[in-house]
BADOFI-120708 format. One record per residue (C-alpha): x, y, z; residue number from 1. Coordinates in steps of 0.05 Angstrom, whole numbers, plus 5000, padded with zeros to 4 digits. Layout:
<lobas>
+------+------+------+-------+
|    X |    Y |    Z | marba |
+------+------+------+-------+
|    X |    Y |    Z |   NUM |
...
+------+------+------+-------+
</lobas>
This chain:
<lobas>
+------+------+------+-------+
|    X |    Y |    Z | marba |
+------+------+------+-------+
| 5000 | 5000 | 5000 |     1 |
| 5060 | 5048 | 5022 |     2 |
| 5092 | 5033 | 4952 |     3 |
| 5030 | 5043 | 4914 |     4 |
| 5023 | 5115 | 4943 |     5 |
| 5090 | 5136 | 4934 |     6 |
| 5087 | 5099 | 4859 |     7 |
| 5012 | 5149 | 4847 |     8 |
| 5046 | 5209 | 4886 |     9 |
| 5108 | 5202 | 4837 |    10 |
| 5071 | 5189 | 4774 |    11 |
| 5023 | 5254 | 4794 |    12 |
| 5089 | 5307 | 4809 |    13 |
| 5136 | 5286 | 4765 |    14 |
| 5103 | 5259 | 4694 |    15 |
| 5038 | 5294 | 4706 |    16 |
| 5069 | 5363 | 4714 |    17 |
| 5075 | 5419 | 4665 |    18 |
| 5113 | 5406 | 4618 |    19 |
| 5150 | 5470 | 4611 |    20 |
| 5168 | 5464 | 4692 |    21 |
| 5197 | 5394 | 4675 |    22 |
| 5236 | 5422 | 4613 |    23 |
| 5269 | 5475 | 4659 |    24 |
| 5285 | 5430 | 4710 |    25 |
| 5313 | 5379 | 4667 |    26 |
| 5359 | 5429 | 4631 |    27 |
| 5384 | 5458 | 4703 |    28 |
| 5394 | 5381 | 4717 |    29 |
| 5445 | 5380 | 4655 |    30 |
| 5484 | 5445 | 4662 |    31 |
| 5498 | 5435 | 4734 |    32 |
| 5520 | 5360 | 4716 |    33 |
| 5567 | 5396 | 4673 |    34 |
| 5579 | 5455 | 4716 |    35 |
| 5594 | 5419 | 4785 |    36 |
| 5643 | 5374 | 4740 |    37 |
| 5692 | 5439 | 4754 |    38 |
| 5691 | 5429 | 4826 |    39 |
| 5740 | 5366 | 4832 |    40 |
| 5773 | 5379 | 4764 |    41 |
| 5797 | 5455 | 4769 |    42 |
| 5834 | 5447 | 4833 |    43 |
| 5863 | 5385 | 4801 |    44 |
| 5880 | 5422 | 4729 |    45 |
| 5907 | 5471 | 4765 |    46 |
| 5962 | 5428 | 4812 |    47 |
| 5978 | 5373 | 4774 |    48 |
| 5949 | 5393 | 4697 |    49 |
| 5979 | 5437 | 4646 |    50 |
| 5962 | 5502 | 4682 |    51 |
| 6028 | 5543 | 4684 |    52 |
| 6020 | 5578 | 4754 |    53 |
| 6090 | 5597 | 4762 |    54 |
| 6092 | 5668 | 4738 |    55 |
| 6038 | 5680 | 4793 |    56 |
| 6057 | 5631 | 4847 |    57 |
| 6091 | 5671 | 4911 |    58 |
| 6061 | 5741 | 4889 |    59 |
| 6041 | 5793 | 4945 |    60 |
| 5974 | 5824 | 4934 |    61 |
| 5998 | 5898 | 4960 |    62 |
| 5935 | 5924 | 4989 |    63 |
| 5920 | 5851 | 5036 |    64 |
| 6002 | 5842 | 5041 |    65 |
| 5986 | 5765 | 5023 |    66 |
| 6021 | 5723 | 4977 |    67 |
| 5992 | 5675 | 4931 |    68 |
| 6002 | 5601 | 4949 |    69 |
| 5976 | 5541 | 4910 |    70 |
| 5921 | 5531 | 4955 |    71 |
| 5897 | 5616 | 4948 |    72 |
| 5904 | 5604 | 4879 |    73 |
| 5854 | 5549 | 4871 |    74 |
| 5804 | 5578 | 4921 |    75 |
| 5807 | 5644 | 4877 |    76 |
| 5782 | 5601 | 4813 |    77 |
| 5726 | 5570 | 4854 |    78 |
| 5702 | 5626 | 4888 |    79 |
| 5706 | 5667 | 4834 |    80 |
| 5637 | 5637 | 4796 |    81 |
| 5606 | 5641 | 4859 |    82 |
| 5612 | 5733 | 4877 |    83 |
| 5603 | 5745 | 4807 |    84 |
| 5547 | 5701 | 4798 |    85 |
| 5522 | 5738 | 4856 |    86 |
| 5539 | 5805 | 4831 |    87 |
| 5502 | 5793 | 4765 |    88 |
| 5437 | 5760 | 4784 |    89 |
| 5404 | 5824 | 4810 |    90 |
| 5421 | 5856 | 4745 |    91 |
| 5395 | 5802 | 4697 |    92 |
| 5336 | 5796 | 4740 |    93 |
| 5313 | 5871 | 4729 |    94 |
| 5329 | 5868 | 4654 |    95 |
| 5289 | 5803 | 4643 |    96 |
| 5227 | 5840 | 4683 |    97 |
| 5244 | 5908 | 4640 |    98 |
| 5241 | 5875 | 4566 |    99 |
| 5180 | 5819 | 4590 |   100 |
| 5223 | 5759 | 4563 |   101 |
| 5266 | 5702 | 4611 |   102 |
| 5272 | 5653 | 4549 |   103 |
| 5334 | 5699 | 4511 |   104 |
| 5366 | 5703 | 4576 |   105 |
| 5373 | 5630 | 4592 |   106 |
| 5400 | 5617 | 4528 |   107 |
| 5450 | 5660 | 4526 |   108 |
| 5479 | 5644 | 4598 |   109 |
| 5469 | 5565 | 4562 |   110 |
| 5512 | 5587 | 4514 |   111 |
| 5566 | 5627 | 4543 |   112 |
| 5570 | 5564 | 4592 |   113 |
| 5575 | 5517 | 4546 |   114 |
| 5629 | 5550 | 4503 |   115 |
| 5670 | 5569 | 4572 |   116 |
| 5668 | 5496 | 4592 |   117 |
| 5690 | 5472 | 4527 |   118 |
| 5749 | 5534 | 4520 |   119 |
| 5781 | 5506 | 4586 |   120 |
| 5808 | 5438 | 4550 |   121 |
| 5851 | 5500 | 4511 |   122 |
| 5872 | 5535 | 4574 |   123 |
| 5949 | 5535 | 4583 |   124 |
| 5944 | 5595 | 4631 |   125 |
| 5917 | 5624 | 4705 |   126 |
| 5891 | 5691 | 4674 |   127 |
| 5858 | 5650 | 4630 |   128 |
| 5822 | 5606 | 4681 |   129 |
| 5806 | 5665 | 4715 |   130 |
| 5767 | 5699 | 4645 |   131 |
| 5733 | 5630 | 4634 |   132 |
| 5711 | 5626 | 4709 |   133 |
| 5690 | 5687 | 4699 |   134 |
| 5648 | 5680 | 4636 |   135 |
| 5610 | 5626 | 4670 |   136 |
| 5599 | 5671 | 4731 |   137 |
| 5556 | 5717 | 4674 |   138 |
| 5536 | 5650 | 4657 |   139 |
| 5500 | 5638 | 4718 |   140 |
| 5478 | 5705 | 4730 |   141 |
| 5434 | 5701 | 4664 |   142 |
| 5407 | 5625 | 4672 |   143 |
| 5387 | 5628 | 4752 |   144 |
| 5341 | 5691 | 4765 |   145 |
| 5312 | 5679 | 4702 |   146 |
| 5297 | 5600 | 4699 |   147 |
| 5276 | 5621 | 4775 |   148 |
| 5220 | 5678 | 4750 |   149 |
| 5197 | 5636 | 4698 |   150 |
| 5175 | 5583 | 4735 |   151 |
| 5143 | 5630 | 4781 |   152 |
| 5106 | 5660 | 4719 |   153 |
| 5090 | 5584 | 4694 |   154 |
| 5055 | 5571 | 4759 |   155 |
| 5009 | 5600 | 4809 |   156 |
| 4998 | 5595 | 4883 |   157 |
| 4967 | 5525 | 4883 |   158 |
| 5024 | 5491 | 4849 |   159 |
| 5081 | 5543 | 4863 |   160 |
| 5119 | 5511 | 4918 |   161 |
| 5121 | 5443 | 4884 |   162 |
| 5141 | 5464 | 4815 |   163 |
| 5207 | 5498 | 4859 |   164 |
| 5206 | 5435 | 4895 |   165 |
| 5207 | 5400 | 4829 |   166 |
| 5259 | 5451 | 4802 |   167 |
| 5321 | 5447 | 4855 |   168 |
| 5305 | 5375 | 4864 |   169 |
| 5335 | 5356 | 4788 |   170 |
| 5388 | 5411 | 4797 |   171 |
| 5407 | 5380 | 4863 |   172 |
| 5408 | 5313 | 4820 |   173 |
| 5453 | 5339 | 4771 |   174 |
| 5493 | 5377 | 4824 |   175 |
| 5509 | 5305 | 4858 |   176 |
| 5521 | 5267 | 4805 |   177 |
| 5577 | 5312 | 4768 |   178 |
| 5629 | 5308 | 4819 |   179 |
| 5620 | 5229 | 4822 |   180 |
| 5630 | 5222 | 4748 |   181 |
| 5685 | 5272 | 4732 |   182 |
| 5716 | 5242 | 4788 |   183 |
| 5710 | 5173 | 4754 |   184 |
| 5728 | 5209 | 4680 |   185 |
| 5797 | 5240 | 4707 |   186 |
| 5821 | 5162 | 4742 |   187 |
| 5803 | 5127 | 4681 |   188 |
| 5837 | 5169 | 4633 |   189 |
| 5867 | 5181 | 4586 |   190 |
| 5821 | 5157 | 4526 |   191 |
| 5829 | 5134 | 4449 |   192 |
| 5761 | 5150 | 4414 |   193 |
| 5754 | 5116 | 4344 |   194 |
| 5697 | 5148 | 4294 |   195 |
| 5691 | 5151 | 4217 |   196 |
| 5759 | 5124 | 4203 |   197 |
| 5802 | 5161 | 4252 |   198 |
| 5831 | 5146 | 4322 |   199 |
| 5841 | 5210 | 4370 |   200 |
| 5869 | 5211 | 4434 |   201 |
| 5837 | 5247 | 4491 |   202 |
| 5871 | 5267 | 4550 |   203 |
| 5824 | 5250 | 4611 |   204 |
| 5815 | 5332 | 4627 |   205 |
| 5798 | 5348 | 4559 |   206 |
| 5741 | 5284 | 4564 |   207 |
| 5713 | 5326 | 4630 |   208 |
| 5706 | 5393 | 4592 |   209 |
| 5682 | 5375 | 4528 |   210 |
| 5626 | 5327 | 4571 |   211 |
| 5619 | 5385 | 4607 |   212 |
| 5601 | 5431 | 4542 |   213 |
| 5558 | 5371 | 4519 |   214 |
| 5520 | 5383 | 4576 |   215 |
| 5501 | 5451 | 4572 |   216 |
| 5490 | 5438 | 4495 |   217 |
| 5431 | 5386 | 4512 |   218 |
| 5403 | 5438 | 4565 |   219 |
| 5395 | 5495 | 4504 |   220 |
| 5364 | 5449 | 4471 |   221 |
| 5314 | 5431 | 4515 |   222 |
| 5301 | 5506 | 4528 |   223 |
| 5301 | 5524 | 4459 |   224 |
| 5260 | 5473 | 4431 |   225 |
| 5208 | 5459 | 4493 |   226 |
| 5198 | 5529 | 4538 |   227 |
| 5162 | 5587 | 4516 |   228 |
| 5157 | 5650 | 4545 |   229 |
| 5083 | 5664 | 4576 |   230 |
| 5040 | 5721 | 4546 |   231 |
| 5029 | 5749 | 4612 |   232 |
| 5103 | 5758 | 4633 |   233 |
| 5116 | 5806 | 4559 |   234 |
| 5061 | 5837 | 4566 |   235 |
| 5066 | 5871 | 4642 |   236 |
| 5137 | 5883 | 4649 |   237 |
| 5138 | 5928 | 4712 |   238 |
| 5156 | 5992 | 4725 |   239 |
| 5192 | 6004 | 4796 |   240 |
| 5240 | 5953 | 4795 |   241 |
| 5274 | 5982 | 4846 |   242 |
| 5304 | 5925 | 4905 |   243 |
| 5260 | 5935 | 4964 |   244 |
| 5291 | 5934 | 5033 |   245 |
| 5240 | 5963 | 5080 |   246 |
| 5169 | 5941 | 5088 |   247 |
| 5126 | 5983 | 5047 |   248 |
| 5062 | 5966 | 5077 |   249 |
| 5087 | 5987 | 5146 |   250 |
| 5077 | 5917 | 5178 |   251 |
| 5144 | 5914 | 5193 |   252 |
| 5217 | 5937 | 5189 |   253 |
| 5239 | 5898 | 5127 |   254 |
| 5214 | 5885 | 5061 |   255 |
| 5191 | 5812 | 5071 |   256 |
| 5226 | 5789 | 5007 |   257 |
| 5290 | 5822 | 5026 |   258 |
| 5285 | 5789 | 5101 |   259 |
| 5295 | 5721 | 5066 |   260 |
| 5338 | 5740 | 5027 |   261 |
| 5383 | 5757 | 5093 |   262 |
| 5364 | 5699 | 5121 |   263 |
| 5381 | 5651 | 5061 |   264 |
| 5454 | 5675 | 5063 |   265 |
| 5457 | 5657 | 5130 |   266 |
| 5435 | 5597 | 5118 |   267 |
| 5482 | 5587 | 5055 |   268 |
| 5542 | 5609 | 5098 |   269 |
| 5529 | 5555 | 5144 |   270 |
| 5515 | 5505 | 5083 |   271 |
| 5579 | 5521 | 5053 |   272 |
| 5630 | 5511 | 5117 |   273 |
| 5632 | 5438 | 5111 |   274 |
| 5665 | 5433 | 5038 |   275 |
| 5737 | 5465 | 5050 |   276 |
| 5751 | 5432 | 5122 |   277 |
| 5763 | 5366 | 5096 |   278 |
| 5833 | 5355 | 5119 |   279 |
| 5819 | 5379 | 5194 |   280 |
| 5754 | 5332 | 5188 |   281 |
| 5791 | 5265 | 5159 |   282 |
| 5837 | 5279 | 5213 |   283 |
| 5790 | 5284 | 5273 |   284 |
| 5747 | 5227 | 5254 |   285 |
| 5801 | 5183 | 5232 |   286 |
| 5777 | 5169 | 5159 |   287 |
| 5797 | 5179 | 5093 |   288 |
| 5756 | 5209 | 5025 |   289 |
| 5706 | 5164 | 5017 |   290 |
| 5669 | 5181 | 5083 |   291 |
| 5688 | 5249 | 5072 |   292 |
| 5648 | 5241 | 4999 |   293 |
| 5588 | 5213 | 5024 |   294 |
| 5582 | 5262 | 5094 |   295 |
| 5588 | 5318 | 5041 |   296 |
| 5533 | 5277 | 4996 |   297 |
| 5483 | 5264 | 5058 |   298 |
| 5461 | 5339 | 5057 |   299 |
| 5450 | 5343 | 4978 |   300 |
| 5414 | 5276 | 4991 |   301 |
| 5373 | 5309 | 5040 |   302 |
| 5354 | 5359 | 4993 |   303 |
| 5329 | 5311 | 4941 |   304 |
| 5293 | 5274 | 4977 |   305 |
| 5256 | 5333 | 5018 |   306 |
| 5254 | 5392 | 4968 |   307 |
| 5191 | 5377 | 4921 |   308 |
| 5143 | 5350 | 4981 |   309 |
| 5157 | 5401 | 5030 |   310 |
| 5150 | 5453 | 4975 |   311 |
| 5078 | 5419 | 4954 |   312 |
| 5061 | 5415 | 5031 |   313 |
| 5077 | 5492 | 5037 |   314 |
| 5034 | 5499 | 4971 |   315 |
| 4974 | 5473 | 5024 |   316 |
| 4999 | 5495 | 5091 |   317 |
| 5040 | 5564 | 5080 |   318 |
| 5099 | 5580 | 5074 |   319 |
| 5120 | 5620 | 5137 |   320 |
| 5115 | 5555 | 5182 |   321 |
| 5163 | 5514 | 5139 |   322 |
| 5210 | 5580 | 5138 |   323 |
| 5210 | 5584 | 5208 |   324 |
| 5224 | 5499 | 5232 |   325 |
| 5279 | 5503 | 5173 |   326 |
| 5318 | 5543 | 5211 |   327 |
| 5301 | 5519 | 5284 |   328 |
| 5331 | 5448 | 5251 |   329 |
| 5388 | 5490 | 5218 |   330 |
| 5420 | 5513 | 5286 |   331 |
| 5430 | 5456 | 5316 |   332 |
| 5453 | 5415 | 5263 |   333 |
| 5499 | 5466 | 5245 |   334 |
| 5534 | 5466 | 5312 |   335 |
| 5520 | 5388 | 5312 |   336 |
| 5579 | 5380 | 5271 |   337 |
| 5626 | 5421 | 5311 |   338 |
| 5607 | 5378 | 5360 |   339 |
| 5618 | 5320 | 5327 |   340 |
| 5691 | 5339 | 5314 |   341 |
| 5711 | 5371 | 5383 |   342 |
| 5687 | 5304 | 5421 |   343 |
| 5707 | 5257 | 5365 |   344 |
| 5749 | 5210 | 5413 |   345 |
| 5694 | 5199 | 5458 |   346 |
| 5642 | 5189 | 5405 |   347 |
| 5642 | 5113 | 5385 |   348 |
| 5641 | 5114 | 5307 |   349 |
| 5642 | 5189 | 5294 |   350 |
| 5627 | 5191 | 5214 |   351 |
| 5568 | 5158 | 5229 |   352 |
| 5548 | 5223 | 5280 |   353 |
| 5576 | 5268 | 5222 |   354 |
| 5527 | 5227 | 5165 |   355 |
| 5462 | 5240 | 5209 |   356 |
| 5474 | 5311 | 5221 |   357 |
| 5490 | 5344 | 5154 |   358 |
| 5427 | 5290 | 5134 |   359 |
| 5391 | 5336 | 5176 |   360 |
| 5415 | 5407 | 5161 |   361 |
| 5400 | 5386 | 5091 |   362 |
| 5325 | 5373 | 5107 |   363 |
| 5331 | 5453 | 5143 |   364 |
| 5350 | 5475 | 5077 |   365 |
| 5299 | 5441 | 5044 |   366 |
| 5251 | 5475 | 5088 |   367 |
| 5272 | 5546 | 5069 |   368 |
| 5292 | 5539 | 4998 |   369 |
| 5223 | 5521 | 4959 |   370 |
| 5176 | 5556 | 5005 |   371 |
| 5223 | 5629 | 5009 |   372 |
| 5223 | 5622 | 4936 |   373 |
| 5148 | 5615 | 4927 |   374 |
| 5137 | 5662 | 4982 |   375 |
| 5180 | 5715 | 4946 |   376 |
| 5141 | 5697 | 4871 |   377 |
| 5069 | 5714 | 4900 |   378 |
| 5096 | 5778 | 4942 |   379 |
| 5123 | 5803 | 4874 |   380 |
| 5077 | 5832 | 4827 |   381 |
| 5053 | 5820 | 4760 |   382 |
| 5129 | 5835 | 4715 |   383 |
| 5170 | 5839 | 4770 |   384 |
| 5189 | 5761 | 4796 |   385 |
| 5256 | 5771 | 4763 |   386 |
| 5269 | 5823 | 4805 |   387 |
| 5249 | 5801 | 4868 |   388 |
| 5262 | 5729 | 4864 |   389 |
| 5333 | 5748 | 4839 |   390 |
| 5349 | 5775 | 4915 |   391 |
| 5336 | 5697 | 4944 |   392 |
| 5383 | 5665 | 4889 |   393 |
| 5439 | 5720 | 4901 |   394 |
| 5434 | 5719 | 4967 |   395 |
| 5438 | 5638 | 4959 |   396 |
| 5499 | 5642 | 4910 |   397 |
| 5534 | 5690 | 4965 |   398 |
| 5531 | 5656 | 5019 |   399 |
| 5548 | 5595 | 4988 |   400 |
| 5609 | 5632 | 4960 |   401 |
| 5623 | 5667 | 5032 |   402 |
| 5613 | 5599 | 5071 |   403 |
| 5691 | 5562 | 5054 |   404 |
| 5722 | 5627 | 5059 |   405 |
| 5697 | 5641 | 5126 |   406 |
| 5708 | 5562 | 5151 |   407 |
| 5788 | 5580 | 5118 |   408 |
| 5791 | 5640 | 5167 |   409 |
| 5750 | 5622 | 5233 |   410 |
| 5787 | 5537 | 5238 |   411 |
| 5846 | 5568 | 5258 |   412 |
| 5812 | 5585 | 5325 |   413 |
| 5790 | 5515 | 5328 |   414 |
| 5751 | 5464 | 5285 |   415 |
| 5688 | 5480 | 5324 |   416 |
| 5684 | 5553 | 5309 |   417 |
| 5664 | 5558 | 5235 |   418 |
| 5602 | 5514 | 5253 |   419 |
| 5590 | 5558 | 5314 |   420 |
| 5585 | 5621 | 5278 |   421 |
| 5548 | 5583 | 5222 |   422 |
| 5494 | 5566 | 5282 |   423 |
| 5505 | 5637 | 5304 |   424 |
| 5476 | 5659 | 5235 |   425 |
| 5425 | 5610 | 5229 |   426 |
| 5399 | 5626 | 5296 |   427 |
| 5392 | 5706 | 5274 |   428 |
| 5362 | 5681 | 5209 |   429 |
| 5307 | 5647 | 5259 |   430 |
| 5285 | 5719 | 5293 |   431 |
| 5291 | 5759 | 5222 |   432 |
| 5241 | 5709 | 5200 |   433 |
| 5197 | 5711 | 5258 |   434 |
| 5189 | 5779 | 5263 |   435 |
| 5193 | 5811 | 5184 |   436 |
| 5161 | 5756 | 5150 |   437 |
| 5097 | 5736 | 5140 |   438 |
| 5044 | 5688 | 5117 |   439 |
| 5021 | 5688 | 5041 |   440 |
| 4980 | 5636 | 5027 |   441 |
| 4913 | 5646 | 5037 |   442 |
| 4867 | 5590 | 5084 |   443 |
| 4916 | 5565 | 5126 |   444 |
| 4920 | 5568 | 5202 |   445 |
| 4978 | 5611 | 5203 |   446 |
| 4965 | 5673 | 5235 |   447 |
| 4994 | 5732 | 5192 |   448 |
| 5014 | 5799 | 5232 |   449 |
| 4967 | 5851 | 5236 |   450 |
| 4981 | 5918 | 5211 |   451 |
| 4994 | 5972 | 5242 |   452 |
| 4937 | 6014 | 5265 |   453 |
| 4918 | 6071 | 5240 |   454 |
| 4904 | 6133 | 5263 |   455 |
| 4833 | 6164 | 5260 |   456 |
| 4824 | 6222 | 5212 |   457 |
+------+------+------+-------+
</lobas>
């Protein structure tokens, strides 16, 4: 009976939805396969590939009085995507509201992806890296707000927090998967490819990149061929498309949109600690990679397991209580795995502690991601979702950009102190919440804040 529900609840989300909703989410699915691919090969194409780092290796920066080590160099190529993904989503969000059109948008961040992925297999140099990292940071900026507002324009508040659900759960697919197989692709090369009549030899980096570019070639073509821009969204392009921080209605201090948008890079701060501590980790709980791999997998697990339920239970219940017990589970199992590594000799089998509690900070983000974005879509008026929704998925791409820089500075203080702070956040993410947000879905039992009262003329 359990397996017949799950089998009708499947068959009704996934091959019963919109088809344009399952077209964008199967295209993110393939350019962040491709995309994540980066994340194990760079720092590997960098050390040990034909990357000539010398000429910049041992450099001072003059302003920071820091030179430039092998390990600064590779966290500048990674983190680099990340702020200028960030610094470009707010912009391509306001210009895909201005002209009334998302489509053009994705496809060009599609392309310029595809074509930077493909360019690295030629890159002999760091400046170069650092242009092609940087083209796919515009990339990203052009493909997220926009993929983001058109969903929101595809759907309404009935279906909303599904189809996001539906959305970041193939991403988060995709997103897994790509590590695992570039991984695999860089071991087993290199490679002799035979086709019409010719043999050509492909050095196991050049297989990841042009796989990479494959990728984001079959996601264009799903947009292209499959996703339409609604009539609605060219037609009432807004006007003010200014960001709003403060509250306009007078409810409360901060724009409710904008307060989870601060909240989300907390939260993203705190998701992002884990990734660059893995040396201090292996060494506290005694393991190697592999348990290292799948502690790092349990939260992106989490994710795709959780995401598309909670955000169709949020689509029933509202979204403000879902907001709120995502981050009441994000504190402690933030801190949880400071925990885990300060009392690591007492604790029996200590991965096993580490497993279970980035399992459950990956069900807090679940909580906050599809129900802040639908919260955000039916806030924003009629031409203006690129806009608004574009302060969530910067404010996402931030933190998650901030969060291994600030684990780099704060572990030398201790192993437990990046996850502290990360609870630290998490914890003021909880009262901006609670007291700037409210409820937006109409019939539930959540009690949304009165205004405030007005004076008698």
């Amino acid at each position: 009976m359990v397996f017949g529900r799950l089998r009708r609840w499947f068959v009704a989300t996934f091959l019963e939805a919109d088809r344009r909703i399952l077209v964008l989410a199967l295209a993110r699915m393939a350019d962040s396969f491709g995309n994540s691919f980066l994340i194990v090969v760079l720092p590997l194409y960098i050390t040990i590939g034909p990357v000539d780092i010398a000429p910049v290796l041992g450099v001072t920066i003059p302003v920071l009085g820091i030179s430039l080590t092998e390990a600064l160099l590779v966290g500048i190529v990674l983190s680099l995507y990340g702020f200028l993904s960030s610094a470009g989503q707010p912009l391509a969000g306001r210009m895909s509201d201005r002209v009334g059109r998302r489509k053009a948008f994705i496809l060009l961040g599609l392309a310029l992806l595809g074509g930077a992925n493909v360019a690295y297999a030629f890159a002999t140099d760091y400046w170069m890296l650092i242009a092609l990292r940087a083209v796919q940071g515009v990339s990203a900026a052009l493909t997220i707000p926009c993929s983001v507002a058109l969903i929101n324009d595809l759907g309404g508040t009935t279906d909303r927090g599904g189809n996001f659900g539906i959305y970041n759960t193939f991403r988060l697919v995709g997103f897994g998967f790509g590590p695992v197989v570039a991984g695999v692709i860089v071991d087993s090369g290199p490679y002799v490819l035979s086709a019409v009549g010719r043999v050509v030899d492909l050095g196991r980096f050049d297989a990841v990149f042009l796989l990479a570019g494959l990728s984001a070639a079959v996601s264009f073509g799903f947009v292209a061929a499959l996703v339409a821009d609604p009539e609605r969204t060219q037609a009432s392009a807004a006007n003010d498309l200014s960001m709003q921080v403060f509250d306009s209605e007078g409810r409360q201090l901060l724009d409710p949109v904008f307060a989870v948008g601060v909240a989300t890079l907390f939260m993203a701060i705190g998701l992002g600690l884990f990734e660059t501590l893995a040396a201090p980790i292996n060494a506290r709980l005694e393991q190697g990679g592999t348990l290292f791999a799948i502690e790092f997998a349990a939260g992106v697990i989490a994710n795709v397991l959780f995401q598309t339920p909670i955000g169709q239970a949020s689509d029933r219940y509202g979204r403000r209580p879902f907001l709120l017990a995502g981050f009441v589970i994000l504190v402690p199992s933030t801190l949880g795995q400071g925990l885990v590594l300060v009392f690591a000799e007492s604790i029996p089998f200590g991965p096993a502690f580490m497993i279970v509690t980035r399992f459950v900070q990956g069900i807090a983000i679940a909580l906050v991601f599809a129900p802040g974005l639908s919260l955000g879509g039916e806030i924003a008026a009629e031409g203006e979702s690129g806009t608004r929704l574009s302060v969530l998925t910067t404010a996402f791409s931030l933190g998650v950009a901030i969060g291994p820089l600030t684990s780099g500075l704060l572990v030398r203080f201790g192993v437990v102190w990046p996850f502290a702070f990360g609870a630290g956040l998490g914890l003021l993410g909880l009262v901006i919440v609670y007291t700037q947000v409210y409820e937006t879905v109409e019939n539930t039992t959540t009690i949304r804040p009165r205004a405030a009262p007005q004076d008698d003329d």
